[in-house]
VOTOR-930302 format. One line per field, with one value per residue (C-alpha): z, y, x. Coordinates in steps of 0.2 Angstrom, whole numbers, m for minus. Example, Ala and Ser with C-alpha at 12.3 -4.5 7.8 and 13.67 -1.06 7.14 Angstrom:
up <- 39, 36 .
north <- m22, m5 .
east <- 62, 68 .
END
This chain:
up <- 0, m6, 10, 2, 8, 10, 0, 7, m5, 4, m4, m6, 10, 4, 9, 17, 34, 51, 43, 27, 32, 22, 36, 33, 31, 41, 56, 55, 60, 50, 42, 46, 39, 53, 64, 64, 73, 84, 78, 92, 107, 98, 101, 90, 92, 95, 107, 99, 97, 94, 115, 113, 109, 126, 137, 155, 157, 146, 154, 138, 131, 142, 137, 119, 111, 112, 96, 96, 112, 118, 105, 90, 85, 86, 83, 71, 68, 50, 48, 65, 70, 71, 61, 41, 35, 17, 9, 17, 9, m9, m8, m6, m17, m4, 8, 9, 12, 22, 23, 41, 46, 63, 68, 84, 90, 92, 106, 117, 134, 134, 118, 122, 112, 116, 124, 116, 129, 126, 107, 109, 120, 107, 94, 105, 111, 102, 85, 88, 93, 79, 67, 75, 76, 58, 53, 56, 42, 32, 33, 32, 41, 32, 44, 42, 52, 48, 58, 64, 78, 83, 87, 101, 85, 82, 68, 63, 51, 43, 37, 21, 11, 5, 21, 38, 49, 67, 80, 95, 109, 127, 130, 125, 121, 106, 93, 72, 58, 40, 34, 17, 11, 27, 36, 54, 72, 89, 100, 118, 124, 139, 136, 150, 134, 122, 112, 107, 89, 85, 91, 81, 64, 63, 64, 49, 39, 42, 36, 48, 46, 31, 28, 26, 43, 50, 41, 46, 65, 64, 62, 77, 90, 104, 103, 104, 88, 88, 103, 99, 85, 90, 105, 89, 79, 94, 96, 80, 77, 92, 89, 71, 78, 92, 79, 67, 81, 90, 78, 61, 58, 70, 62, 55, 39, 38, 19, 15, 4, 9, 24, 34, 41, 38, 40, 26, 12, 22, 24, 3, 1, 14, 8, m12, m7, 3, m11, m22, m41, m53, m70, m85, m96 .
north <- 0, 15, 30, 50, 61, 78, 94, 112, 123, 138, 157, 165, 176, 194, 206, 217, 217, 226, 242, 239, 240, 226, 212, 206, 188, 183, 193, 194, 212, 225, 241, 256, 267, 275, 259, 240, 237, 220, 209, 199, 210, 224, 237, 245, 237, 254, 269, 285, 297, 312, 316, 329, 317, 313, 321, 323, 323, 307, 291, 281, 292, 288, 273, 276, 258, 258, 259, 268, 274, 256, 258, 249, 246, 266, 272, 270, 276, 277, 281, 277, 295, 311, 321, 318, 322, 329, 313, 306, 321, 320, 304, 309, 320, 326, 330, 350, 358, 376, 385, 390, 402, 403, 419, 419, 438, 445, 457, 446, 442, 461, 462, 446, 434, 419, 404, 388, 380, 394, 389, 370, 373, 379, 367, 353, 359, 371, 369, 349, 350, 361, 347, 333, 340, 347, 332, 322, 334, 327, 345, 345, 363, 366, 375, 385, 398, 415, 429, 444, 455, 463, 483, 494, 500, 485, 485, 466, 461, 443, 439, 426, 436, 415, 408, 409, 419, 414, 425, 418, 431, 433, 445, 447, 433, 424, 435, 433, 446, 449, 465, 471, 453, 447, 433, 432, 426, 432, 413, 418, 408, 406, 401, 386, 383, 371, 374, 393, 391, 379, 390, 404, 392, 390, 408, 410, 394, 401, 416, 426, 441, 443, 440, 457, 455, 453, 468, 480, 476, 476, 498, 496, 507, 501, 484, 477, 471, 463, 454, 446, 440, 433, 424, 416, 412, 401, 393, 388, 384, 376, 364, 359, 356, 345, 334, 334, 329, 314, 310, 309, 304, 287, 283, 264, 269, 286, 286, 288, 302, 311, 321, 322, 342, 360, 363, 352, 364, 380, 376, 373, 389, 398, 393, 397, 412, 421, 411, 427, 427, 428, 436, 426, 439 .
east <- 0, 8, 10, 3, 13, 4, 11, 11, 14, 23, 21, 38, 41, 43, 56, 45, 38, 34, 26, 32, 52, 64, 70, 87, 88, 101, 100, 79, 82, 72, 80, 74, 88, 93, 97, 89, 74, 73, 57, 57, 59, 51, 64, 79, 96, 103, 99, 88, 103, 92, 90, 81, 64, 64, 52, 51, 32, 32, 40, 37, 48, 65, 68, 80, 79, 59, 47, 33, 33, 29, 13, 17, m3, m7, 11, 25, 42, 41, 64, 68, 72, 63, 75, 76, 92, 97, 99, 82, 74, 83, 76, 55, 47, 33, 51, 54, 70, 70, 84, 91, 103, 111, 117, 126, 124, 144, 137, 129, 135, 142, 149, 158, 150, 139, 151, 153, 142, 130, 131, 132, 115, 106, 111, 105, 89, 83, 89, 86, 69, 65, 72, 65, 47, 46, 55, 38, 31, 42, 54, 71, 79, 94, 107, 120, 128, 134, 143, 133, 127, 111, 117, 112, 99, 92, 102, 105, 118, 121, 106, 103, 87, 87, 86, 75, 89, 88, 98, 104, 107, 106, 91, 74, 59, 57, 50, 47, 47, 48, 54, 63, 60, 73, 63, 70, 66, 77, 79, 87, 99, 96, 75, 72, 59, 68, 52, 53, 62, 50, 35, 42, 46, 27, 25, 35, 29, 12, 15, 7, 20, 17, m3, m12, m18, m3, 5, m11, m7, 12, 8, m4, 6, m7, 0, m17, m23, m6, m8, m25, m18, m4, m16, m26, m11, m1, m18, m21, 0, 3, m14, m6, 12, 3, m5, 12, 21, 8, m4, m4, 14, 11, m5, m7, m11, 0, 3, 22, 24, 8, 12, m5, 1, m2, 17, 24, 16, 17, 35, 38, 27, 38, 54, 49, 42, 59, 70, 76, 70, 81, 78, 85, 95 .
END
């Protein structure tokens, strides 16, 4: 009597697996471009080296080899990291690059100049959490930084008409204008708020300098009309970067390619429109 033996015919496994990411073979690890992510335990294989993602009020958030903020069915890390770098973003079409230039003011601290701890502050607060917050719209802050000074005028020089131009100093609050076609926001230095350049980035994505309300009110000398208006507009920017930032990047079925935020074509409108035009000869 002859013995069947049953067949299974087995599909062909596919590169592609936890949210759409390629798994190496040999390791079982998925790629994430940024770092390998752990299947089996469900965490990356290396710490999250962009610190400033970590938040106090937010215990899911201490651990740096987590996914997901331990919510992998309501959240994702679509790259592994907050921040989308230049070659990420030459990569995606719906990626936007904005122009970001640092100027450290040459008369702060008395005329002696930010510190280097001063300066390496910023760059890892501040300037970090900007980039890692708009990087979740799919906006890539391109930084450079450039010599300048903000006078006992209010004279400011250094600026980049191509480029948002961020000054760095030691006094004043954070504060946004946009005048002779020089976009430019003053950041303090020494702000216990690490989230004040990104408050003021939404200010300028959004245009609200340059909107015909906000040019009406900047000759308000009451200061009035400008202060309502600047109550509506941080309502309305800060409940857009609330959702960039925990929403619709970590949704299941957050379309790659498609950001899901105000900021993202804002920001490409912001960038085309302080970019100077040149006329072919």
């Amino acid at each position: 009597m002859t013995q069947l033996s049953a067949r299974v015919n087995t599909p062909v496994s596919s590169p592609a697996h936890f949210t759409s990411k390629e798994r190496d073979q040999e390791s079982g690890n998925d790629y994430f471009g940024a770092r390998y992510y752990a299947s089996t335990t469900g965490r990356f294989l290396s710490p999250d080296p962009l610190m400033a993602s970590a938040k106090v009020w937010d215990p899911q958030t201490w651990n740096r080899y987590t996914y997901g903020r331990n919510n992998p069915l309501r959240m994702i890390d679509p790259t592994g990291l907050a921040e989308v770098t230049a070659a990420q973003c030459a990569k995606d079409k719906a990626c936007v690059t904005v122009n970001v230039n640092v100027i450290y003011d040459k008369n702060a601290n008395g005329g002696e100049g930010l510190t280097d701890k001063q300066k390496a502050s910023f760059e890892k607060n501040q300037l970090q959490n900007a980039k890692d917050q708009y990087g979740n719209a799919d906006v890539h802050l391109n930084v450079t930084y450039t010599s300048g000074e903000i006078d006992s005028k209010g004279g400011l020089t250094g600026m980049d008409k191509g480029a948002l131009n961020v000054f760095v100093t030691d006094t004043g609050g954070p504060a946004s204008a946009d005048n002779g076609g020089y976009a430019r926001s003053r950041i303090n230095v020494n702000s216990t708020n690490n989230d004040d350049l990104a408050h003021e980035m939404a200010h300028q994505f959004m245009g609200d300098m340059t909107s015909p309300l906000g040019r009406m009110l900047s000759k308000d000398t009451s200061g009035i009309g400008r202060f309502v208006d600047n109550m509506f507009t941080d309502i309305t920017n800060d409940s857009g970067r609330i959702i960039m930032n925990n929403v619709t990047p970590h949704l299941p079925n957050y379309p790659s390619g498609a950001p899901m935020t105000i900021f993202n074509p804002q920001a490409r409108d912001f960038q085309n429109r302080i970019t100077p035009q040149t006329t072919p000869q």
